[in-house]
VEXPA-633981 format. One record per residue: x negated, z, y negated of N, C-alpha, C, O in turn. Coordinates in steps of 0.001 Angstrom, whole numbers, padded with zeros to 6 digits, always signed. Example, Ala and Ser with C-alpha at 12.3 -4.5 7.8 and 13.67 -1.06 7.14 Angstrom:
% residues 2
-013190+007800+005690-012300+007800+004500-013200+007800+003300-014236+008465+003319/-012850+007080+002250-013670+007140+001060-012900+007870-000030-013409+008039-001138/
***
This chain:
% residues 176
-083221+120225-020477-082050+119377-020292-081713+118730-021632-081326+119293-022656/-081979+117207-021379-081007+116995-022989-080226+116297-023030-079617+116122-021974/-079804+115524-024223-078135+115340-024174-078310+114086-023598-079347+113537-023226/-076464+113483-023562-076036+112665-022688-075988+111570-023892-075833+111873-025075/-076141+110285-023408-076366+109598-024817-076240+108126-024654-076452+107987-023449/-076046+107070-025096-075956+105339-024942-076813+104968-026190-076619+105237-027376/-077821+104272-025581-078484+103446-026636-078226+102464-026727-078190+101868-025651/-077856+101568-028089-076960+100193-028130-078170+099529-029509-078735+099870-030548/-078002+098410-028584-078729+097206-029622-077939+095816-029668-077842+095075-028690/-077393+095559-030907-076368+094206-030936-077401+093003-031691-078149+093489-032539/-077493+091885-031534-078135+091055-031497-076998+090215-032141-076106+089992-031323/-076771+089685-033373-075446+088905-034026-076513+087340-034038-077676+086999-033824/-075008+086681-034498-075068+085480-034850-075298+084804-035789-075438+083583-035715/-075401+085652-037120-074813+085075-038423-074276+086530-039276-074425+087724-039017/-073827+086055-040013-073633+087477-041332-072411+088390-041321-072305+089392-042029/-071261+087838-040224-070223+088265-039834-070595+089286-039246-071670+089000-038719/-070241+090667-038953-070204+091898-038528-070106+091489-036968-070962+091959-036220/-069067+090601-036410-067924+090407-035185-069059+089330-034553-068633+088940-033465/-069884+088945-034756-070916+087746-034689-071772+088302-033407-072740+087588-033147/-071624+089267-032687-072658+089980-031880-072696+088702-030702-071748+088260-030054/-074018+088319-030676-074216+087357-029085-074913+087552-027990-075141+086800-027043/-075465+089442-028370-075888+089734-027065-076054+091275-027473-076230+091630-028639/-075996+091930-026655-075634+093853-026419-076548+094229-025408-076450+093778-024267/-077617+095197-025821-078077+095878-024628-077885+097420-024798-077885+098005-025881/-077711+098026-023493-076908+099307-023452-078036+100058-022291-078404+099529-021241/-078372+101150-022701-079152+102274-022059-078319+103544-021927-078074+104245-022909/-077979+103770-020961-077522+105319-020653-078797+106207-020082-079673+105835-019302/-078628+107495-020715-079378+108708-020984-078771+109885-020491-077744+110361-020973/-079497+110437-019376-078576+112179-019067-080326+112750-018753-081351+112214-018333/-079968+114001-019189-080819+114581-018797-082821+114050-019184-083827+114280-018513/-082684+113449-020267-083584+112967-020633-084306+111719-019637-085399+111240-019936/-083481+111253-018348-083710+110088-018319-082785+108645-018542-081607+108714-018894/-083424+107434-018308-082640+106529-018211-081528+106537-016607-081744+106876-015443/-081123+106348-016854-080213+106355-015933-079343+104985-015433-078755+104972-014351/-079344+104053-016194-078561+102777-016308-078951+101979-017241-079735+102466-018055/-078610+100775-017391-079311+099673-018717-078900+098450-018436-079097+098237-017240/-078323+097357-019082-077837+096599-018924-078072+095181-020149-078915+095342-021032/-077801+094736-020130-077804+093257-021468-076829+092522-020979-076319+092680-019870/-076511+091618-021863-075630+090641-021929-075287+089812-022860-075017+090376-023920/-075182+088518-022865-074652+087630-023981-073397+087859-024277-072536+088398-023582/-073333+087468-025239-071892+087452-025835-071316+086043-026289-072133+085303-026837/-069802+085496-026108-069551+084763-026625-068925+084760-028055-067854+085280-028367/-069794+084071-028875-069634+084483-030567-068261+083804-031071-068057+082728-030509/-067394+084136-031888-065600+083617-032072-066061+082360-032620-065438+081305-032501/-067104+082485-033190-067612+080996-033878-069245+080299-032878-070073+081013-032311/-069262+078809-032952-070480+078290-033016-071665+078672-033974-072821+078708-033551/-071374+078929-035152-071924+079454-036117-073378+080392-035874-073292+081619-035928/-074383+079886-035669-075748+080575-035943-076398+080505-036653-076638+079354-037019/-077061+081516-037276-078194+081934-038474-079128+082226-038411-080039+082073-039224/-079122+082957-036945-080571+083734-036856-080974+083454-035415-081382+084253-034573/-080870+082791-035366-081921+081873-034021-083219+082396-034070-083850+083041-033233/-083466+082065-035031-084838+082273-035790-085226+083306-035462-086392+083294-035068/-084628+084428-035451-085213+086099-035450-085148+086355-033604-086101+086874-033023/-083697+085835-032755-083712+086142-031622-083903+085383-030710-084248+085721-029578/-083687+084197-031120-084084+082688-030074-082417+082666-029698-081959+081523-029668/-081912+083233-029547-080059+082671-029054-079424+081756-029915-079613+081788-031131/-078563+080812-029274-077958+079684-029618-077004+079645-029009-076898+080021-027841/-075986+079098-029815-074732+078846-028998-074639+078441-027780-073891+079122-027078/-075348+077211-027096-075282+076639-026068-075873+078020-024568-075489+078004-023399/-076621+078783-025062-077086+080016-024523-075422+080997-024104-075186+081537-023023/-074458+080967-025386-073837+082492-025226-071891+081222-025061-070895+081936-024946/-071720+080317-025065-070731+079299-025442-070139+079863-023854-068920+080012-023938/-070721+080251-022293-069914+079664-021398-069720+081479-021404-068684+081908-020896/-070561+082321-021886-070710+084242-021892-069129+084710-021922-068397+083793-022293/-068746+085403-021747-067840+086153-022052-068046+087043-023493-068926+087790-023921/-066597+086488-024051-066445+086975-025221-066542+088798-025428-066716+089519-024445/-066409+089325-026744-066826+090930-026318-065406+091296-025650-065344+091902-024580/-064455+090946-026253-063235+091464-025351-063217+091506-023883-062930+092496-023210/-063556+090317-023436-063515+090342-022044-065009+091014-021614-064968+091560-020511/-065818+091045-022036-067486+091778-021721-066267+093215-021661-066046+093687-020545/-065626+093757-022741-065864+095199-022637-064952+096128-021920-064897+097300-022290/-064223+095701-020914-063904+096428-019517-065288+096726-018693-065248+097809-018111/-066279+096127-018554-067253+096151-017665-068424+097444-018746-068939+098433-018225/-068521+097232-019593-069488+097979-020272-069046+099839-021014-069700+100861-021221/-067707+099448-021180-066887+100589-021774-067236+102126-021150-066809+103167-021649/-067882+102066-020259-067690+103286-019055-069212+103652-019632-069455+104812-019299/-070382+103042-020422-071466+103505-020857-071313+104955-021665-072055+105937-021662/-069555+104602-022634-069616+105679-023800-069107+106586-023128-069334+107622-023754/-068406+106876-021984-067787+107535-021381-068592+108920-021275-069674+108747-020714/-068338+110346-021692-068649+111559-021436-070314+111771-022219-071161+112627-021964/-070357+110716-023166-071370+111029-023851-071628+112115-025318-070635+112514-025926/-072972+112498-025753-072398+113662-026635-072705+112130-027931-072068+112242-028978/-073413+111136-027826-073591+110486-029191-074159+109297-028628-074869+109380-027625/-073793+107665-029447-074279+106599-029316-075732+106149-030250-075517+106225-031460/-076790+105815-029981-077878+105953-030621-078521+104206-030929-078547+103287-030111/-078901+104191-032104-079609+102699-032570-080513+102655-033662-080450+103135-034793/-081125+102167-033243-082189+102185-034531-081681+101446-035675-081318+100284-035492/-081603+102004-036914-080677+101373-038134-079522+101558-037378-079061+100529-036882/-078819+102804-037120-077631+102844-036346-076645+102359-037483-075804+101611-036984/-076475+102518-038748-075200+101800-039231-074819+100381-038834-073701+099867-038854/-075965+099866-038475-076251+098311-038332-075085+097669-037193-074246+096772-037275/-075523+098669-036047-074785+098485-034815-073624+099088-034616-072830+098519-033867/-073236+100387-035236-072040+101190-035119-070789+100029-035997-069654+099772-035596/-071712+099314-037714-070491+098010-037735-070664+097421-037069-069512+097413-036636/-071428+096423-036116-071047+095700-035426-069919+095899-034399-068863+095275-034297/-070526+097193-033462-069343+097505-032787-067692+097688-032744-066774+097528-031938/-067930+098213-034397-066451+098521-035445-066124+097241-035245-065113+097041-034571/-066772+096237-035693-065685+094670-035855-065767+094240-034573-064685+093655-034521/-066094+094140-033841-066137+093809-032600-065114+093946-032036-064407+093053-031571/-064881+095418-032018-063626+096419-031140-062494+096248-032210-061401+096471-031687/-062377+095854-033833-061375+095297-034239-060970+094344-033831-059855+094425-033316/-061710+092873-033855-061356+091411-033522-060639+091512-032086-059902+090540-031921/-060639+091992-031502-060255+092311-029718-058934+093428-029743-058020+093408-028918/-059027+094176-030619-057984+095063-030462-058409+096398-029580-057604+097254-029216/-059642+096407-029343-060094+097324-028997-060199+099044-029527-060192+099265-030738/-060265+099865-028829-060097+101387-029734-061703+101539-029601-062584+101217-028805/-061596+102110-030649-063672+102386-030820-063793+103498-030454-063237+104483-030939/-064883+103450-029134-065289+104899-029184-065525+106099-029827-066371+106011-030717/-065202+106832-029712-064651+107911-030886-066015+109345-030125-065716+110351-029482/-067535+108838-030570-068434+109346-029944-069303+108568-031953-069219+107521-032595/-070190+110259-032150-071109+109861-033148-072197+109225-033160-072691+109267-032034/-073020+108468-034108-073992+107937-033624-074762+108251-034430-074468+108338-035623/-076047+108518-033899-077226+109082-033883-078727+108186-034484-079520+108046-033554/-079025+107832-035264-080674+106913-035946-081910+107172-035713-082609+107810-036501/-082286+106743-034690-083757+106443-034365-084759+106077-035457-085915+106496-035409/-084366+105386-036328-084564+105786-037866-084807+106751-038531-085855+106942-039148/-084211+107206-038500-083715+108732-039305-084499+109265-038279-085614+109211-038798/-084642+109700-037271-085074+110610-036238-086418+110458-036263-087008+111538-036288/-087354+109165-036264-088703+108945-036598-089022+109388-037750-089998+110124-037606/-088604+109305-039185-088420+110120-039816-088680+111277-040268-089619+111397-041055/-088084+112147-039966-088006+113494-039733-088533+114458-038852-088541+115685-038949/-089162+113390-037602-089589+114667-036287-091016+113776-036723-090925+114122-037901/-091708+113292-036721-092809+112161-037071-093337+111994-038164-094557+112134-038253/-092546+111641-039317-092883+111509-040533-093502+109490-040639-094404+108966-041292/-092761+109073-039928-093572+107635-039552-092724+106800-040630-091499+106688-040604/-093384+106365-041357-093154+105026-042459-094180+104169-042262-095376+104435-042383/-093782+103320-042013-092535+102424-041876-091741+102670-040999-092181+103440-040146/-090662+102301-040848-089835+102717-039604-089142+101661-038837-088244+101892-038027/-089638+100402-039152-089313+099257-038222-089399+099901-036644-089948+100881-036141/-088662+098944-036224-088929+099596-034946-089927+098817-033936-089804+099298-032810/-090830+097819-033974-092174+098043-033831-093184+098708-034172-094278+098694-033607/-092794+099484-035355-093743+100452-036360-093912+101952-035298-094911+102606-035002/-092308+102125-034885-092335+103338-034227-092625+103515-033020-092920+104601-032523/-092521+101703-032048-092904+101802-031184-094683+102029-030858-095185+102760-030004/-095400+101111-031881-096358+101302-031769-097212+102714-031848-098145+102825-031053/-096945+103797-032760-096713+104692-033427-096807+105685-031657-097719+106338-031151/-095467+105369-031207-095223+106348-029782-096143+105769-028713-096847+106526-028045/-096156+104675-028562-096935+103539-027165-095890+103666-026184-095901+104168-025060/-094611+102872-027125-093287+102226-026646-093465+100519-026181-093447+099670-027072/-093574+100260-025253-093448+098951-025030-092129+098471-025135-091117+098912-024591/-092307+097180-026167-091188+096666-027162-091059+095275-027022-091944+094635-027589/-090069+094526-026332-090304+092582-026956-088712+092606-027632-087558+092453-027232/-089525+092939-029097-088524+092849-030188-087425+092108-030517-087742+090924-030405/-086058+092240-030938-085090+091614-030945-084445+090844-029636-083440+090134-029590/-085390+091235-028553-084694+091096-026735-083238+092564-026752-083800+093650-026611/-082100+092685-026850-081075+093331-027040-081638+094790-025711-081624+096019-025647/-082032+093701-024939-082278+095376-023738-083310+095826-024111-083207+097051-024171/-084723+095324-024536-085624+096142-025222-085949+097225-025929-086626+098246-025816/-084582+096156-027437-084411+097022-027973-083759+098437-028083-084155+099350-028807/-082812+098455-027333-081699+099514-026462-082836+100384-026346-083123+101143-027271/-083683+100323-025007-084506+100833-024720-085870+102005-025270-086345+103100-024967/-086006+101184-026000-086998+101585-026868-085850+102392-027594-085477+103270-026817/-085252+102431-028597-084643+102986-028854-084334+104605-027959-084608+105772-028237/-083739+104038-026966-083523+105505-025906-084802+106261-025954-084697+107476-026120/-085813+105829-025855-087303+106162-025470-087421+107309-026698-087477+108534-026597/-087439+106367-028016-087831+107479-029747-086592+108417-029122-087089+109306-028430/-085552+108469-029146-084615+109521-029070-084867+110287-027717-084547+111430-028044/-085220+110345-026490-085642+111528-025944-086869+112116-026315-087011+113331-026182/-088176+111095-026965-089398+111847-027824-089172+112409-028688-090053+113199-029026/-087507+112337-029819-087502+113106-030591-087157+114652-030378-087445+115719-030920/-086126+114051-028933-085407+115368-028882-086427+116523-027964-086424+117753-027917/-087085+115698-027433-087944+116869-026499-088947+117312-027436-089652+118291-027192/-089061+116538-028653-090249+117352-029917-089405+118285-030742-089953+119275-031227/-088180+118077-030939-087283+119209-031634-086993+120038-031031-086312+120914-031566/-087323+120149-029799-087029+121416-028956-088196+122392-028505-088166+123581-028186/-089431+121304-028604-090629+122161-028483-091045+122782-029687-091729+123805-029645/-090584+122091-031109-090811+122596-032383-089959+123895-032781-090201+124670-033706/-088469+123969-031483-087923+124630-031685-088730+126338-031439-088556+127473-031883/-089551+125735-030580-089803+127149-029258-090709+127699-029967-090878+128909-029812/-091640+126882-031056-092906+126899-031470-092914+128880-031876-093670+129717-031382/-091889+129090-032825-092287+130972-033147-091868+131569-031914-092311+132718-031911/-091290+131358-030971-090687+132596-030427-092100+132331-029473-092402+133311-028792/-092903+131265-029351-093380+131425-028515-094868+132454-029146-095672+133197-028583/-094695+132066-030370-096042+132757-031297-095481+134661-031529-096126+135338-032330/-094513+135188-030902-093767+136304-030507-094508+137074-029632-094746+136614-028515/-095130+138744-030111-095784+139025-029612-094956+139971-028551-095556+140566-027656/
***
């Protein structure tokens, strides 16, 4: 059995934290997926930078619902979870922070967890891009797609956790 968990991938606009123009969200119980979702976002500004990296453009996220109004519909992901998970999780935990500031929103008050860090440590995998790790596991990945990335993400974090638990068992099982 493992834990209960939301994998979040924010996809911004530009260098602003609050800039997010698309969110994909994976819920996790019991070591499966269970739910998954994407969505554009409408960015407070026209303002894009990184087209380039995700292909989104204003004219793409302009008619979307802003995150305020997106996050009645999505909010129920963090609900009864033990931790929110992202690869480069500081990355996304600020985004979310300014996000849920600009709106007036209360931030889920749930820890978050690095797929990063977790490749890392159960793996030993450097580089740790997260095509590096997907390739690494034989994670199918279309990079910087927000639900992909979610995804994949969820994916390293139940491979980590079901390898920290078999690494766990490893002496008692060598127990004569």
């Amino acid at each position: 059995m493992g834990p209960r968990f939301v994998a979040i991938d924010f996809e911004t606009a530009n260098y602003a934290a609050d800039s997010a123009c698309a969110i994909g969200l994976v819920r996790v119980e019991d070591g499966r997926i269970v739910r998954q979702e994407a969505h554009f976002i409408r960015t407070p500004t026209p303002e894009f930078q990184f087209t380039w990296v995700h292909g989104i453009t204003w004219p793409k996220v302009m008619m979307a619902p802003s995150f305020g109004e997106l996050w009645p519909k999505i909010a129920n992901f963090f609900e009864g979870v033990d931790f929110a998970a992202a690869h480069n999780a500081g990355f996304d935990e600020r985004v979310l922070k300014a996000c849920c500031a600009r709106y007036g929103i209360a931030m889920p008050q749930v820890p978050f967890e690095c797929s990063v860090q977790m490749s890392r440590a159960v793996w030993s995998i450097y580089p740790t891009k997260l095509p590096d790790v997907c390739r690494h596991l034989g994670i199918a990945l279309n990079h910087h797609e927000a639900l992909s990335d979610a995804r994949a993400c969820a994916e390293i974090v139940i491979a980590g956790h079901a390898e920290m638990r078999r690494k766990s068992r490893i002496p008692e099982l060598l127990q004569p």
